[in-house]
N, C-alpha and C positions, 0 to 999 in steps of 0.2 A: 421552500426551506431556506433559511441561512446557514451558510458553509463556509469554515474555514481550509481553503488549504494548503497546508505546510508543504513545500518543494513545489511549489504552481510552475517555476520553469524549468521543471527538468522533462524529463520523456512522456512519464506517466502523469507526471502533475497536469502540464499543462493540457495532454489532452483530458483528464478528469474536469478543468476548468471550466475548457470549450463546450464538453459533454453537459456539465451543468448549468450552464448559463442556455444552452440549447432548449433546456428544458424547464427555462424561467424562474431557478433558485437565483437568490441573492448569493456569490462567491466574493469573499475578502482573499485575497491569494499574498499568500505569503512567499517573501522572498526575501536569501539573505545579502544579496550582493542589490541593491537599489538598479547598479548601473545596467541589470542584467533583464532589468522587468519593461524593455520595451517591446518587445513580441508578446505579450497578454492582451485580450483582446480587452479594446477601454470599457465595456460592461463592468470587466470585474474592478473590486477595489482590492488594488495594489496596498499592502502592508511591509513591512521590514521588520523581519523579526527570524529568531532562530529555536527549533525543535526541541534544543540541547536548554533551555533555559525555561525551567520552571516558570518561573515571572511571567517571563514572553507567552507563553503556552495560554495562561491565567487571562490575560490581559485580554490576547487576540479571540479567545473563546468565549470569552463574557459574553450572552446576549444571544450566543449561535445553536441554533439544533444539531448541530454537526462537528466533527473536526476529522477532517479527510488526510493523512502523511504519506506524500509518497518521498520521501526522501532518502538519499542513500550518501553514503561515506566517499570519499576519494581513495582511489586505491594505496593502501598503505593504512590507512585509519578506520580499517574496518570494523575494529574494535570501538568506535564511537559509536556505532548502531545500538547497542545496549545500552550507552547512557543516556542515549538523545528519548530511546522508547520508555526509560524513568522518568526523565523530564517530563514526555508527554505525561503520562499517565500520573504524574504529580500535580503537574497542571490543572489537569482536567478532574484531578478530584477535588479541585477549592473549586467547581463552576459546575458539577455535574453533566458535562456534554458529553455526548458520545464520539467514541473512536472507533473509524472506520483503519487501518494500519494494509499498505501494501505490503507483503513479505516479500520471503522466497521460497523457492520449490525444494530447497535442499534438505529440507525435514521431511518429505513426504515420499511414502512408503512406492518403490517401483514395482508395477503390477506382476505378478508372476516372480517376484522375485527372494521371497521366503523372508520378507520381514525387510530387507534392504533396503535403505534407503536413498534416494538420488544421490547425496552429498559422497555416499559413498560408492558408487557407480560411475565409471571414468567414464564410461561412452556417455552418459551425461553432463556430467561435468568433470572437464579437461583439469589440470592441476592450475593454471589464470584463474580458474575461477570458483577455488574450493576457499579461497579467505570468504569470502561474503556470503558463501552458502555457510559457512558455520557459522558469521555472524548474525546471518537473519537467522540459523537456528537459535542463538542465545536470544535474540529478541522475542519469537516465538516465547520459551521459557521465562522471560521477564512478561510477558504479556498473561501467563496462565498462574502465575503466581499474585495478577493482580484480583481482590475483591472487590473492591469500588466501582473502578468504572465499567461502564457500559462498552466493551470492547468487543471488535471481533478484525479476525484476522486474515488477509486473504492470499495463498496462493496461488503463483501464479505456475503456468506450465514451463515445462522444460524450455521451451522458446517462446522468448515476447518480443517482436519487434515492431517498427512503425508496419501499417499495411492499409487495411481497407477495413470501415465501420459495415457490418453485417448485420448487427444487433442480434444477430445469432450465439450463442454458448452454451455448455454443459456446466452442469454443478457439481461439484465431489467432496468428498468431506477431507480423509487424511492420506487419501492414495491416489498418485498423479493419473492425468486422466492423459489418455490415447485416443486417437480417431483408428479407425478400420485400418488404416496403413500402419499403425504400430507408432505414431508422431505424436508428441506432446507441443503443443501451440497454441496461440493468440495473437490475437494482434493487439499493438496498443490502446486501437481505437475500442475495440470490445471487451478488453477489458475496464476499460473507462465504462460501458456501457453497463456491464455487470455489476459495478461500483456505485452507480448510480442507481441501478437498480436495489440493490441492497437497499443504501441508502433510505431511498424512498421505501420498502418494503421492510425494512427492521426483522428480517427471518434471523439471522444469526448473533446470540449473546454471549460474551464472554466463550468462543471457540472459534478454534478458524476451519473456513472452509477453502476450496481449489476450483478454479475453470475453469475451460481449455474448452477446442472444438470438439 
């Protein structure tokens, strides 16, 4: 496949990059700082461009079976996650490509919890980190109110951090998932793994789903 993707060096990006270049897709990786794209591994082809611009979107996806976002805002400009995921999904309606879109878990329903949602559940998320869980909720809602593209959305667990590629995970639809200890988690590598899997397997249109162990 050919893949674009948008935030290639940040957490999730770059290991989505690693993950698909591993598995012999063509990756253009987009970056907005040039000065920033010397850790990408030279496989991929390096681009310059930003999420937030329609044009740029249009441009970089001409040609690609894919457009993968893992991009997130700077704290304080949370509120640019909404516009950047119009952008995309403007973009990609003059090119027809599909959207793959990393979320967040702040929209998804806490098990056992009578309808509650993480975002509003402190023991999951502390007051640091309720801007960008309402943000990826609005993007969510900008993502279900598109009809055009080929979009799907993915959740991630209560904790993502770097760790160890297992190629193991669970799938869930709108209710975070738990392991037997009562812990919502991933690691970044597997979720890359899961992402790729999609990818390559097209199960989810226009809805988002959640992984976790």
């Amino acid at each position: 496949m050919r893949i674009t993707v948008f935030g290639a060096n940040g957490n999730v990006g770059s290991r989505v990059v690693a993950e698909a270049l591993s598995r012999g897709h063509e990756v253009t990786a987009v970056v907005r700082d040039p000065a920033r794209a010397g850790a990408l591994p030279p496989a991929a082809t390096v681009r310059t461009g930003d999420a937030r611009d329609a044009d740029a979107v249009a441009e970089l996806s001409a040609g690609q079976d894919l457009v993968i976002s893992a991009t997130r805002p700077a704290p304080g400009s949370e509120g640019e996650l909404a516009d950047a995921t119009r952008a995309l999904l403007a973009g990609l309606a003059r090119t027809g490509v599909r959207l793959l879109l990393v979320g967040g878990a702040g929209s998804l329903t806490v098990p056992g919890g009578g309808g509650r949602t993480v975002v509003d559940d402190p023991a999951l998320v502390p007051p640091s980190w309720r801007p960008i869980a309402l943000a990826c909720g609005e993007q969510l809602a900008v993502c279900r109110d598109e009809t055009v593209v080929d979009w799907a959305y993915v959740s991630p667990p209560a904790l993502l951090e770097p760790g160890r590629r297992t190629g193991g995970y669970r799938l869930g639809t709108d209710e975070l998932l738990v392991d037997d200890r009562g812990v919502s988690e991933i690691s970044m590598e597997d979720l890359a793994v899961a992402l790729l899997d999609e990818a390559e397997g097209s199960r989810h249109h226009r809805t988002r789903f959640t992984v976790g162990y």
